[in-house]
N, C-alpha and C positions, 0 to 999 in steps of 0.2 A: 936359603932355598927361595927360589922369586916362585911367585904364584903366577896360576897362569891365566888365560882370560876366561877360561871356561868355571875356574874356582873364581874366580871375580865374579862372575855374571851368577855362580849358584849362592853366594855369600849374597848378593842384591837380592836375588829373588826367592831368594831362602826354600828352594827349590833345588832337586837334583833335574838338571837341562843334559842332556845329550849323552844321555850313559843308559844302562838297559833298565836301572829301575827308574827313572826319567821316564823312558818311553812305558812300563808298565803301568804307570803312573798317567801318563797322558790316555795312552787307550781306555784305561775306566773312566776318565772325563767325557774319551768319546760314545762309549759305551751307555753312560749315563744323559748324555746332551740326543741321542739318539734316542732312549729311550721317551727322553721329556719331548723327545718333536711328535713321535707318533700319540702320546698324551695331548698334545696340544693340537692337534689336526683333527682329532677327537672330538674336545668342548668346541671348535672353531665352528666342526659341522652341528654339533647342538645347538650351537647358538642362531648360527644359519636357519636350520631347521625350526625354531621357537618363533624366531623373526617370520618366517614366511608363515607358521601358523596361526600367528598372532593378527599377521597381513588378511591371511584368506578367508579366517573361520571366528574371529572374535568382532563383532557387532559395537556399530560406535553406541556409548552411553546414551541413555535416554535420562526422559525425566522420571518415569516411570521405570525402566533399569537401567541403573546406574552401574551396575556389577555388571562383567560377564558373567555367564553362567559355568555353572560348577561344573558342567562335562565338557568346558570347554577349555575352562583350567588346569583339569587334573592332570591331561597332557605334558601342560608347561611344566608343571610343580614335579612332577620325576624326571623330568628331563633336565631340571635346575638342581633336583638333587643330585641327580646322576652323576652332574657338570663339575658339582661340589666335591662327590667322591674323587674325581678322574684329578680334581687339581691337589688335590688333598694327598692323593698319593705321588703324583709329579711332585709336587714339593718334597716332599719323602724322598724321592729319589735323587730332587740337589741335592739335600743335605744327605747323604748317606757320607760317611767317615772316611773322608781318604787314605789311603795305605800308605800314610807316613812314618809310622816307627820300622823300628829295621828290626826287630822281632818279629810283625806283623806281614814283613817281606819276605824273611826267611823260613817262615812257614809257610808262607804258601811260594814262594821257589822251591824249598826241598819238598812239598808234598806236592807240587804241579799245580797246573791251573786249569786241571781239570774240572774239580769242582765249582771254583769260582766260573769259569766260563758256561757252567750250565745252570749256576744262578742266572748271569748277563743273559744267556742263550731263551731262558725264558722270561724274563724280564722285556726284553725285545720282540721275542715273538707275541706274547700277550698285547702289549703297548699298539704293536704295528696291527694285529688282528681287531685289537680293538677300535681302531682307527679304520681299517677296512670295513667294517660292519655298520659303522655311522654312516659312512659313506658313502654305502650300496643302498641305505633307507633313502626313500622318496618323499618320504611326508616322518612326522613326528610320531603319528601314530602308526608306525611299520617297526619304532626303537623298539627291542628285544632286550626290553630292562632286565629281565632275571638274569643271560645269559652275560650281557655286559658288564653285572653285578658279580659274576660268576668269576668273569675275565679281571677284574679290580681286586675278589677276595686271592686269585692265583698270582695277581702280583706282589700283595702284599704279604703273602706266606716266603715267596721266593726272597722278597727283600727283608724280613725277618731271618731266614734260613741264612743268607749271604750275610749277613750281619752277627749273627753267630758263629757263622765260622772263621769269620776275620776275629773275634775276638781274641785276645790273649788269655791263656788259662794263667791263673793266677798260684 
């Protein structure tokens, strides 16, 4: 029996390419790379936003103060934590397990993808809302840390939740 180019090229990339669990497979990378851009437009506008604060409202060193001062810090230092949470979970979400076994496909083919898509559904929605809220602040101190705190713990239950139900029961 000759093989054929498309079994060549999935033997190379040890990868199923052009078949429907190929394409299942490829949409949660997009799902996931999507998710990571609105994470990352996120800390981009943190970072934005710390640099102009840092620009407008911290006083060059003296001899006499040499620090800035601590209400002018406290700003930066949750908005750096913030910055730490938002990458903390994007890394989270490259690595989340790819739907490589074919037990782990056949369950969620025969049960749908219904569930799985309302993990992604919110996974996405959080990321992109979160990214909208940085965005719409004008200065650093306008960030609505609880609620953007709110939007990171919702992500991270979803990507727990979606990670238990990929799992295989044993």
């Amino acid at each position: 029996m000759s093989e054929t180019a498309a079994d060549r090229l999935r033997s190379l990339l040890g990868c199923d390419v052009y078949t429907q669990k190929g394409r299942l497979r490829s949409d949660d990378l997009l799902v996931r790379e999507r998710v990571r851009h609105g994470l990352g437009e996120a800390t981009a506008r943190l970072r934005q936003l710390i640099s102009q604060w840092r620009a407008d409202r911290m006083p060059p060193s003296t001899r006499e103060q040499p620090f800035p001062p601590a209400e002018v810090m406290e700003p930066i230092r949750r908005a750096e934590r913030l910055g730490r949470a938002i990458d903390d979970v994007s890394t989270t979400v490259g690595g989340l397990p790819l739907l490589s076994q074919d037990r782990v496909w056949d369950r969620v083919r025969s049960a749908g993808l219904d569930e799985l898509l309302q993990f992604d559904w919110t996974m996405v929605g959080e990321s992109d809302a979160l990214a909208a809220a940085t965005a719409a602040c004008g200065g650093l101190d306008e960030i609505d840390i609880g609620a953007a705190e709110e939007r990171i713990q919702r992500l991270r239950e979803a990507i727990g939740d979606r990670c238990r139900y990929l799992e295989i029961p044993a």
